[in-house]
C-alpha positions in Angstrom: -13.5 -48.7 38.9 -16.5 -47.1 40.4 -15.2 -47.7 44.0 -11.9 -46.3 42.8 -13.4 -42.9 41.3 -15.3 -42.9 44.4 -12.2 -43.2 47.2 -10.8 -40.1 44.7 -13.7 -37.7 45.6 -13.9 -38.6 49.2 -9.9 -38.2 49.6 -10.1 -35.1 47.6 -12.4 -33.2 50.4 -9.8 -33.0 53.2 -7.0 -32.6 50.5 -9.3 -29.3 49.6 -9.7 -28.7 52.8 -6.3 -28.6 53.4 -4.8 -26.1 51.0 -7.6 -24.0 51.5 -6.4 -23.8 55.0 -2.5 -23.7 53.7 -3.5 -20.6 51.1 -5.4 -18.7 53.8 -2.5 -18.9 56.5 0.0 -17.6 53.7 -2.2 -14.6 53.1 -2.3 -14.0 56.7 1.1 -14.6 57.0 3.0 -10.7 56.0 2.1 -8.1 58.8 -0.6 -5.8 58.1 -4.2 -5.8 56.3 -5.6 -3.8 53.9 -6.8 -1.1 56.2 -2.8 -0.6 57.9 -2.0 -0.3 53.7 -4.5 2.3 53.2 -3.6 4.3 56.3 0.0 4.4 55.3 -0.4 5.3 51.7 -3.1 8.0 53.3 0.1 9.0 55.8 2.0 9.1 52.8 -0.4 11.5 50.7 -0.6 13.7 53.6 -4.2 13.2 54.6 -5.7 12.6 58.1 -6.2 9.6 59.2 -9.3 9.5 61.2 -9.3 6.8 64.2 -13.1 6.3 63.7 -13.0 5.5 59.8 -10.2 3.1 61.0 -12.2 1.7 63.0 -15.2 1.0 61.3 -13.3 -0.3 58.5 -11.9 -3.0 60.7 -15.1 -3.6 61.7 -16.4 -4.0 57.6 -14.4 -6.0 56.7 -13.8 -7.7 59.8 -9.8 -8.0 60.7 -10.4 -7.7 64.4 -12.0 -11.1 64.1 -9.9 -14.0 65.6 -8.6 -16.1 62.3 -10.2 -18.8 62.4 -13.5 -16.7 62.6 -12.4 -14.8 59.1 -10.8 -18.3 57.9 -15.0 -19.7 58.3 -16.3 -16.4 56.9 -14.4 -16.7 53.6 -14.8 -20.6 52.8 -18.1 -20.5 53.7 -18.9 -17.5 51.1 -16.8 -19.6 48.8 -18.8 -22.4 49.2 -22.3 -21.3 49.7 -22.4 -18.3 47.8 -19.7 -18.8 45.0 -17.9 -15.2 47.0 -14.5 -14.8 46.4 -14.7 -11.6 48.2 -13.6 -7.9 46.6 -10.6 -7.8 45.4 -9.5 -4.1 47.4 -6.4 -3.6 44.6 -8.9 -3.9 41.3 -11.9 -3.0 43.7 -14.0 -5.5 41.8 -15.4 -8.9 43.3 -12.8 -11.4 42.9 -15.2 -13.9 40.5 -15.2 -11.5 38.2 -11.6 -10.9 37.7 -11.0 -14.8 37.8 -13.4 -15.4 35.0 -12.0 -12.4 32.9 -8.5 -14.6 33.0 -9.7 -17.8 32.4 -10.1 -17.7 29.0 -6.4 -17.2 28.2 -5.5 -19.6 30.7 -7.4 -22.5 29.3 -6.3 -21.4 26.2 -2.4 -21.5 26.9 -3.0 -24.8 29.7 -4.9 -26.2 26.0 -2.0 -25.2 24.0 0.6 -26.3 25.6 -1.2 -29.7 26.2 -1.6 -29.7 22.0 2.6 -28.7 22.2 3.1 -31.5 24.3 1.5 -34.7 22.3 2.0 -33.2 19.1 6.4 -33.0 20.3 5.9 -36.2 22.5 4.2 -39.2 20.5 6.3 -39.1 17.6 9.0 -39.2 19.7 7.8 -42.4 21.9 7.0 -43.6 18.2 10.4 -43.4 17.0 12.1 -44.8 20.0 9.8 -47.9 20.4 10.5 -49.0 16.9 14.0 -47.6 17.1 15.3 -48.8 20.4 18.9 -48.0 21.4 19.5 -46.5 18.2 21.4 -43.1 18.3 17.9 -40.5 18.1 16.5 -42.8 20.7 19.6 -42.0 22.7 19.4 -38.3 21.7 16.0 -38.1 22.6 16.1 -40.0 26.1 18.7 -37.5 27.0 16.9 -34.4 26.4 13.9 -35.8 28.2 16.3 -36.5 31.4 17.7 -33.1 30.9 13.9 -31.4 30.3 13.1 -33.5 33.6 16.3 -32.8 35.7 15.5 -28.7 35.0 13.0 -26.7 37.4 10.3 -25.6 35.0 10.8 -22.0 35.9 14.5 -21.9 35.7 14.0 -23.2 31.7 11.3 -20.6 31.7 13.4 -17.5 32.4 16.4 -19.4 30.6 14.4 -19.1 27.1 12.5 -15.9 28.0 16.1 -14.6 28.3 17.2 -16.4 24.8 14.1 -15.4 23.1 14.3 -11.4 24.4 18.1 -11.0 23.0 18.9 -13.2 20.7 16.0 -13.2 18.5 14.7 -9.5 20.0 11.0 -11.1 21.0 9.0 -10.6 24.4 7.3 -13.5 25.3 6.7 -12.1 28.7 2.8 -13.1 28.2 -0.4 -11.3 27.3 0.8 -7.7 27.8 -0.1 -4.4 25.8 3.3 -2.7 25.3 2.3 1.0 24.1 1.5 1.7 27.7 3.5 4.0 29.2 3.7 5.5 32.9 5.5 8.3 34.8 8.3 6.7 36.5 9.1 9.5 38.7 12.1 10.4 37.3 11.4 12.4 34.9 11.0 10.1 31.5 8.1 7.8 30.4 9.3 4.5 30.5 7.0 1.4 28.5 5.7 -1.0 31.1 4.0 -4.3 30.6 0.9 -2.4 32.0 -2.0 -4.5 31.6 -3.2 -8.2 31.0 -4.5 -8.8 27.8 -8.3 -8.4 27.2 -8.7 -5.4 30.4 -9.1 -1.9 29.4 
């Protein structure tokens, strides 16, 4: 057993290693950087773009570095230092805003855990001591069926259901008295914020 839990750890570095390496090539992937998104929407506002600022920001927060140099940079502040980076949308460090939303993802990974063993054991129950009778049928059938559906198209699926038939958002943790301009002349409600931000 110990050797087992042992080959699990070792195997789990390069596995790490790995989708750390997949994630950061899929941020890297769309054209652009931070700085070419804050010249444009500068562009866009009507101010000046100054070569020099450009410039030096590059050089901050270094995108004129080859990839694997910024790929090294950031695992290693990961690692090391516990740096996420700053986040440039919430300017914030990324730790923080990851520990702000942990709490209601543990809650809703623990609750759905609770969902699941609370729904599932009575109904392994009931079909051991009820084999090939007509609910063990019934039930191995919608357990193919829950299996046989992507998780996300069932999730839309009752999202959709619960939102007009029974006229209840369960679109997650959102206020709903924020409003915004829409720039087009009416306030519209928006799901605006995540629960527990101000």
């Amino acid at each position: 057993m110990l050797r087992y839990i042992i080959m699990r750890i070792i195997y789990m570095v390069p596995t790490l290693f790995g989708i750390s390496v997949i994630a950061f090539i899929i941020i890297q992937l769309p054209p652009g950087d931070y700085v070419t998104s804050l010249i444009a929407s500068m562009s866009d506002s009507g101010q000046a773009v100054d070569p020099a600022e450009v410039a030096r920001l590059r050089a901050i927060y270094g995108f004129d570095d080859p990839a694997y140099v910024q790929y090294f940079k950031w695992i290693s502040g990961i690692l090391l230092h516990g740096d996420f980076g700053q986040s440039f949308e919430w300017q914030r460090p990324v730790s923080e805003l990851i520990w702000e939303r942990m709490g209601s993802t543990l809650a809703v990974s623990v609750a759905s855990l609770l969902f699941v063993w609370a729904v599932s054991l009575p109904i392994g129950i009931y079909s051991a001591v009820k084999r090939h009778s007509l609910g063990d049928h019934v039930f191995t059938f919608f357990g193919f069926l829950g299996l046989a559906i992507p998780n996300f198209i069932l999730a839309l699926t009752l999202m959709y259901f619960s939102y007009k038939v029974m006229g209840q958002s369960v679109g997650g943790c959102f206020r709903l008295n924020m409003r915004m301009w829409n720039g087009h002349g009416a306030n519209s409600p928006i799901f605006w914020r995540i629960c527990g931000s101000r």
